[in-house]
PyMOL commands that place a pseudoatom at each C-alpha (Angstrom):
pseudoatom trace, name=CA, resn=UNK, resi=1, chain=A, elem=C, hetatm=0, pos=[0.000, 0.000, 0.000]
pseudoatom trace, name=CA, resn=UNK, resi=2, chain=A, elem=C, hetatm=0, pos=[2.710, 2.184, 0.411]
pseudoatom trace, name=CA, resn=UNK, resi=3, chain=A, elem=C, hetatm=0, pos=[2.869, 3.924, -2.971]
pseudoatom trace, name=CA, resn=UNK, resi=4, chain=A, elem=C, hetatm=0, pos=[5.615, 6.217, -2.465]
pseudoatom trace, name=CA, resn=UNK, resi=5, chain=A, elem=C, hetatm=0, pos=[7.596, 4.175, 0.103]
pseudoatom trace, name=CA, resn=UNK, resi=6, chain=A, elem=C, hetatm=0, pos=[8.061, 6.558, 2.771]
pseudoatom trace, name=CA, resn=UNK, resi=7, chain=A, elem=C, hetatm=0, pos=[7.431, 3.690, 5.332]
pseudoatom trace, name=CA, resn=UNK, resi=8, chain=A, elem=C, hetatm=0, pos=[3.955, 5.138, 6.764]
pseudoatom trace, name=CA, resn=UNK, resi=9, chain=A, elem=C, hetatm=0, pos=[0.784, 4.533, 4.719]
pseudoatom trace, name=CA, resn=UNK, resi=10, chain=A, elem=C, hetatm=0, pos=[-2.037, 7.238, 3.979]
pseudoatom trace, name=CA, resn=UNK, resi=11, chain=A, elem=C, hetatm=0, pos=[-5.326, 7.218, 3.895]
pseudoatom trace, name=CA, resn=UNK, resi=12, chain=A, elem=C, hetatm=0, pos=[-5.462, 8.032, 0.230]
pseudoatom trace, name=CA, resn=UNK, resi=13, chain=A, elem=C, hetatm=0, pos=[-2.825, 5.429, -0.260]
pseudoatom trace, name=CA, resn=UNK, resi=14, chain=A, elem=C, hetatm=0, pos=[-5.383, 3.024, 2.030]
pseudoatom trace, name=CA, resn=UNK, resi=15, chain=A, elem=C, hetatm=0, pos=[-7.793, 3.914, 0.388]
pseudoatom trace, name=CA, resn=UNK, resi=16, chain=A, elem=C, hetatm=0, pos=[-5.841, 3.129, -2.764]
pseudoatom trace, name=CA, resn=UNK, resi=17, chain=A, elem=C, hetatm=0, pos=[-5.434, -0.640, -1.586]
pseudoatom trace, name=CA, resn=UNK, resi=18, chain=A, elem=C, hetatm=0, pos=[-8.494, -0.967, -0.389]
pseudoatom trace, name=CA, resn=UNK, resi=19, chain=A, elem=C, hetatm=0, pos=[-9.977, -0.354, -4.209]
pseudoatom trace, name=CA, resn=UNK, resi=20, chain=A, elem=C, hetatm=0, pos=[-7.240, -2.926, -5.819]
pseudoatom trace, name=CA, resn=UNK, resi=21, chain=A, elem=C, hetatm=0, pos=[-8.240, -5.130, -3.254]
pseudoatom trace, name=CA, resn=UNK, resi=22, chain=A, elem=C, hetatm=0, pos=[-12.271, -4.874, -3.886]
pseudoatom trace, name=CA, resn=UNK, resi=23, chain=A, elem=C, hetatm=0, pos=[-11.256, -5.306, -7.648]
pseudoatom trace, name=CA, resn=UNK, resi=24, chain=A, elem=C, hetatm=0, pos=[-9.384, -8.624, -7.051]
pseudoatom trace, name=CA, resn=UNK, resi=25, chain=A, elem=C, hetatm=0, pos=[-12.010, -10.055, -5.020]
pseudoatom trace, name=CA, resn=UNK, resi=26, chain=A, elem=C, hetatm=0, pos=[-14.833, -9.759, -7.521]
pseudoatom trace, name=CA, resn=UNK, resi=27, chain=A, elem=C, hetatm=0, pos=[-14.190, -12.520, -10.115]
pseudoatom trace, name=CA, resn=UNK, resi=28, chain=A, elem=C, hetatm=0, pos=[-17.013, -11.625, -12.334]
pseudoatom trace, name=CA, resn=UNK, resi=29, chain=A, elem=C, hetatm=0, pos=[-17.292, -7.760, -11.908]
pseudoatom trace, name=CA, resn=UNK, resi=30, chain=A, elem=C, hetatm=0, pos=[-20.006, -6.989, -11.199]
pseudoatom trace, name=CA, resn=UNK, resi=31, chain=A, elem=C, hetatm=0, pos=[-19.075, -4.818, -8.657]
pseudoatom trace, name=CA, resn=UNK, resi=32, chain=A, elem=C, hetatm=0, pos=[-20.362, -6.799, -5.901]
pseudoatom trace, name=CA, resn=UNK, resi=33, chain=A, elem=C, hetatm=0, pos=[-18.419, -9.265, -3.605]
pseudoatom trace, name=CA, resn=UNK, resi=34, chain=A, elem=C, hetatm=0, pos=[-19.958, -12.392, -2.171]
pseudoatom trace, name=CA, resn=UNK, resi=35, chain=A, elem=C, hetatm=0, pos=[-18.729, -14.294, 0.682]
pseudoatom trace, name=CA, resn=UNK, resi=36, chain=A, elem=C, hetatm=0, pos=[-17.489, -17.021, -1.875]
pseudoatom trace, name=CA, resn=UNK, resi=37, chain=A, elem=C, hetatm=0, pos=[-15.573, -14.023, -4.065]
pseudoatom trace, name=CA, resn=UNK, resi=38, chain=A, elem=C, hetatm=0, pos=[-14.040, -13.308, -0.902]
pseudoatom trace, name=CA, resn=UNK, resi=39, chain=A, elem=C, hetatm=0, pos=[-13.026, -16.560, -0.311]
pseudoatom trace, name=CA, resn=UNK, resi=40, chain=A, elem=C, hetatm=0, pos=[-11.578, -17.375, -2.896]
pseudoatom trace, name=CA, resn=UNK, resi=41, chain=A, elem=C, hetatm=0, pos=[-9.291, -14.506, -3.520]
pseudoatom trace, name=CA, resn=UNK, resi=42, chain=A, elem=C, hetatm=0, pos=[-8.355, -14.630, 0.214]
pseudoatom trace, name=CA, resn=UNK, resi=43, chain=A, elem=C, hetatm=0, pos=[-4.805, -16.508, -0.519]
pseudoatom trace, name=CA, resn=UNK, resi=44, chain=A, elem=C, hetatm=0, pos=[-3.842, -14.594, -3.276]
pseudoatom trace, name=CA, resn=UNK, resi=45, chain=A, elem=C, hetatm=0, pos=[-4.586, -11.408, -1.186]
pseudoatom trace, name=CA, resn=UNK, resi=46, chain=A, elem=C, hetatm=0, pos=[-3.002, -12.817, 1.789]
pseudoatom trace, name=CA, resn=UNK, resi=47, chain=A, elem=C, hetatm=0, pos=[-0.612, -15.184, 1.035]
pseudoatom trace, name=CA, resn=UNK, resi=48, chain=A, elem=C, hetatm=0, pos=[-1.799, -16.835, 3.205]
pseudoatom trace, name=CA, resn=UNK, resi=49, chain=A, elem=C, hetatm=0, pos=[-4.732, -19.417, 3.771]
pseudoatom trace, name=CA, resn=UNK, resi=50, chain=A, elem=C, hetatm=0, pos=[-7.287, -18.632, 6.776]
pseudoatom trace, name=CA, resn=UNK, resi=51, chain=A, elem=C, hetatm=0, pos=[-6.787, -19.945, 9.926]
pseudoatom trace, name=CA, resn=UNK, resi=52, chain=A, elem=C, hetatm=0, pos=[-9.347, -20.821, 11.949]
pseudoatom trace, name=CA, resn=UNK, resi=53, chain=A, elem=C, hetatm=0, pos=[-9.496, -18.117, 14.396]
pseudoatom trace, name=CA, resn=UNK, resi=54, chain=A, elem=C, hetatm=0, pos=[-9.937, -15.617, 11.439]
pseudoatom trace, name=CA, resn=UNK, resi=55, chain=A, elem=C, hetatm=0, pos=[-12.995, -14.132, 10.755]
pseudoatom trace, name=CA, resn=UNK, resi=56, chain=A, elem=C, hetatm=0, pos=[-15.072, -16.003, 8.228]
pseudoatom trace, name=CA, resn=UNK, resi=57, chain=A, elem=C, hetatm=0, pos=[-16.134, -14.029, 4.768]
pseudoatom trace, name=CA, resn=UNK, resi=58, chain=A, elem=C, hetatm=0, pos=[-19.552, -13.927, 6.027]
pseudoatom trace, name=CA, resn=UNK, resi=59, chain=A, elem=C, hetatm=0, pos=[-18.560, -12.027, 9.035]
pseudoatom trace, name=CA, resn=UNK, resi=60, chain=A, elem=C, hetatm=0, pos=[-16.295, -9.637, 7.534]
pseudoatom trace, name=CA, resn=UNK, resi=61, chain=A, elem=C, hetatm=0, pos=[-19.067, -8.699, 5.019]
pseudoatom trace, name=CA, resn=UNK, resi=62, chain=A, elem=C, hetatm=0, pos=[-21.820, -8.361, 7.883]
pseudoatom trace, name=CA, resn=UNK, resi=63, chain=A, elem=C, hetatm=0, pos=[-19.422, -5.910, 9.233]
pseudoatom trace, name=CA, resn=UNK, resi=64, chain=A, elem=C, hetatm=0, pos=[-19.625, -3.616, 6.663]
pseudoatom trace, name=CA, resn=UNK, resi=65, chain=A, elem=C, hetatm=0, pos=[-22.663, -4.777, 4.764]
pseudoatom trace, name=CA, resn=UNK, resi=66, chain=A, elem=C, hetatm=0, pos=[-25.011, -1.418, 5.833]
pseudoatom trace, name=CA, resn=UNK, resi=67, chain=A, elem=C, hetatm=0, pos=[-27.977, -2.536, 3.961]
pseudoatom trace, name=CA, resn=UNK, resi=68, chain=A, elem=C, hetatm=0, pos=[-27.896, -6.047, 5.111]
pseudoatom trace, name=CA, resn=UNK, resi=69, chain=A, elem=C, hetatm=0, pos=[-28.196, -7.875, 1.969]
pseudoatom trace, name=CA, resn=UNK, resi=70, chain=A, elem=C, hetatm=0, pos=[-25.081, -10.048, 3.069]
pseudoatom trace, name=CA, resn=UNK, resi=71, chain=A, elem=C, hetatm=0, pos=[-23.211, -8.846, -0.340]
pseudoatom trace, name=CA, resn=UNK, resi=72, chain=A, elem=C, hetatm=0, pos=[-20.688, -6.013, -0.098]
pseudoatom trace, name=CA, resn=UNK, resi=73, chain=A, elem=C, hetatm=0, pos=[-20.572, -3.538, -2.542]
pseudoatom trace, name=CA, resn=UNK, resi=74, chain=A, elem=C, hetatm=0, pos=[-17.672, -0.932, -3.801]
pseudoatom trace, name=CA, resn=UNK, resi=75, chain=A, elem=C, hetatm=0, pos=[-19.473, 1.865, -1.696]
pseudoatom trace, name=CA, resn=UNK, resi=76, chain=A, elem=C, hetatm=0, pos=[-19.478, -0.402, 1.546]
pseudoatom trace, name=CA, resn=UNK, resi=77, chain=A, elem=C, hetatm=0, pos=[-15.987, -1.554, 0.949]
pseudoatom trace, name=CA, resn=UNK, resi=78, chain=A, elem=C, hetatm=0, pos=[-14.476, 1.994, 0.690]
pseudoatom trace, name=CA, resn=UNK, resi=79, chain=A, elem=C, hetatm=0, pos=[-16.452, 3.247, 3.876]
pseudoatom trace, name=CA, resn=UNK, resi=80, chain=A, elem=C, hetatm=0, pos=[-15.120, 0.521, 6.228]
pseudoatom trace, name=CA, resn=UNK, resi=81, chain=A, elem=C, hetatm=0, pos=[-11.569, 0.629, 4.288]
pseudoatom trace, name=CA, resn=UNK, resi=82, chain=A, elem=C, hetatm=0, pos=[-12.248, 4.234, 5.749]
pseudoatom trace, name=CA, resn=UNK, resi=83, chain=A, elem=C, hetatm=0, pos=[-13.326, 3.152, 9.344]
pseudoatom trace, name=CA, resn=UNK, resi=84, chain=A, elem=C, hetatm=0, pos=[-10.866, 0.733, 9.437]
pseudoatom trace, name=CA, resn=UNK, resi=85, chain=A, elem=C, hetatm=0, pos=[-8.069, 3.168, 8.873]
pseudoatom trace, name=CA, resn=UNK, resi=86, chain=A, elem=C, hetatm=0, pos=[-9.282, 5.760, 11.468]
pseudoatom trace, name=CA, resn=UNK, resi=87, chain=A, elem=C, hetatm=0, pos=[-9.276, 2.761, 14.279]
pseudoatom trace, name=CA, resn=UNK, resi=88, chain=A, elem=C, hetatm=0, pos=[-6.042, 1.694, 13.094]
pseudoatom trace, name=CA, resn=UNK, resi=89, chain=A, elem=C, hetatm=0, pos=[-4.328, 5.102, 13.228]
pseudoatom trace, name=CA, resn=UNK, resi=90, chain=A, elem=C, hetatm=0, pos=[-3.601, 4.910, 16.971]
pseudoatom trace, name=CA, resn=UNK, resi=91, chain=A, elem=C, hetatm=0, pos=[-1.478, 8.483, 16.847]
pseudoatom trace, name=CA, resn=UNK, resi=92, chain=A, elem=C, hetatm=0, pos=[-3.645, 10.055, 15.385]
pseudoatom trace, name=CA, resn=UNK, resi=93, chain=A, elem=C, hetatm=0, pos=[-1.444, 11.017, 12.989]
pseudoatom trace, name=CA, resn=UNK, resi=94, chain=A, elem=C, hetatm=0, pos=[-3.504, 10.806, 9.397]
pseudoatom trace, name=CA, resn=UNK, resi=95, chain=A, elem=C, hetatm=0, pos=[-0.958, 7.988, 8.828]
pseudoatom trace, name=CA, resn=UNK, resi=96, chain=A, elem=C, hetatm=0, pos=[-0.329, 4.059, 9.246]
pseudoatom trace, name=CA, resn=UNK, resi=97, chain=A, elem=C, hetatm=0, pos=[2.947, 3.083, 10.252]
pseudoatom trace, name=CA, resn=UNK, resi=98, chain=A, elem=C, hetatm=0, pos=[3.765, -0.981, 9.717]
pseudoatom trace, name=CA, resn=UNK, resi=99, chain=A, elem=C, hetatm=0, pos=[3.193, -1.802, 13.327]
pseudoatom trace, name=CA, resn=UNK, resi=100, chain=A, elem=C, hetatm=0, pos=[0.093, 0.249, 13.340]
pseudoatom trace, name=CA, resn=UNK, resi=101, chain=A, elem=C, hetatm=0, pos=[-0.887, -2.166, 10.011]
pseudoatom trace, name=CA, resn=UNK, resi=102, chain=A, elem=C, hetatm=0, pos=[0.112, -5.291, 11.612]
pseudoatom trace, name=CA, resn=UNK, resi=103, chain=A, elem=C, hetatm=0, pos=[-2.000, -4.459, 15.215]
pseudoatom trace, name=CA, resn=UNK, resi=104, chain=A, elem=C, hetatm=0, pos=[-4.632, -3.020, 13.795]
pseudoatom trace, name=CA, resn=UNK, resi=105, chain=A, elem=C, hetatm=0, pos=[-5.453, -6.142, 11.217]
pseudoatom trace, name=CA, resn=UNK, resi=106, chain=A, elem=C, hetatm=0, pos=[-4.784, -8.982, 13.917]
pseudoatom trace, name=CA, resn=UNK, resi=107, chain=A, elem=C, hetatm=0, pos=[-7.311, -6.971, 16.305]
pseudoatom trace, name=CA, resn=UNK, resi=108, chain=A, elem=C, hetatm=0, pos=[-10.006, -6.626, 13.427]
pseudoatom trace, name=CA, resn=UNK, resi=109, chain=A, elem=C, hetatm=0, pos=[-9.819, -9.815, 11.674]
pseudoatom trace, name=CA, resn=UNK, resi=110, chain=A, elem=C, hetatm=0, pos=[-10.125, -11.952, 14.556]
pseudoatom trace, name=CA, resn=UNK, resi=111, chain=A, elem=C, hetatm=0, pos=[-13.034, -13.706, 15.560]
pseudoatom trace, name=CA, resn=UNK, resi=112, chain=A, elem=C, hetatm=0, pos=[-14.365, -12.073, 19.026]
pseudoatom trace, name=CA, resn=UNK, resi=113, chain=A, elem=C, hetatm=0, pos=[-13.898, -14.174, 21.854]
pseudoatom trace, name=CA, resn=UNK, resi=114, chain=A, elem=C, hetatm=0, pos=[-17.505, -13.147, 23.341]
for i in range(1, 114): cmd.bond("trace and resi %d" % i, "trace and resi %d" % (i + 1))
show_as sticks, trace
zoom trace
């Protein structure tokens, strides 16, 4: 994400990733993302494959997913790519720094233990 490797991320530049990311995840673009879009491009976004204590697709969407339909759209994406960013920017600073990346995505993207 961080386009002009300064070693601190921006919300524009978030914002930025956030977008390439929505456009990898829907396969047949139609700018909608199901849970099995997300799914699917979750290791080639990652590198990674989901671990159990991860948040399912389902649950990430239902974060976001404002009109409840269960099916996030480019809208919905970029406003919690937004919320996300002001939670993760600890400082307060208008800018991610790695650590702030790292903490921020194990805290959000891990099921809740209630």
């Amino acid at each position: 994400m961080d386009a002009n490797k300064d070693a601190k991320v921006s919300a524009r530049e978030h914002a930025a990733g956030a977008k390439q990311m929505f456009e990898t995840m829907d396969a047949n673009k139609d700018g909608k993302v199901t849970a099995a879009e997300m799914d699917a491009a979750y290791q080639r976004i990652t590198g990674r494959k989901a671990a159990k204590s991860d948040m399912s697709a389902a649950e990430k969407i239902k974060v976001v997913d404002t009109n409840g339909d269960g099916v996030l759209t480019a809208e919905e994406h970029a406003a919690g790519s937004r919320t996300m960013f002001e939670k993760m920017d600890t400082n307060k600073d208008d800018f991610l720094t790695k650590d702030e990346l790292a903490a921020g995505h194990a805290r959000m993207l891990k099921k809740s233990s209630c």
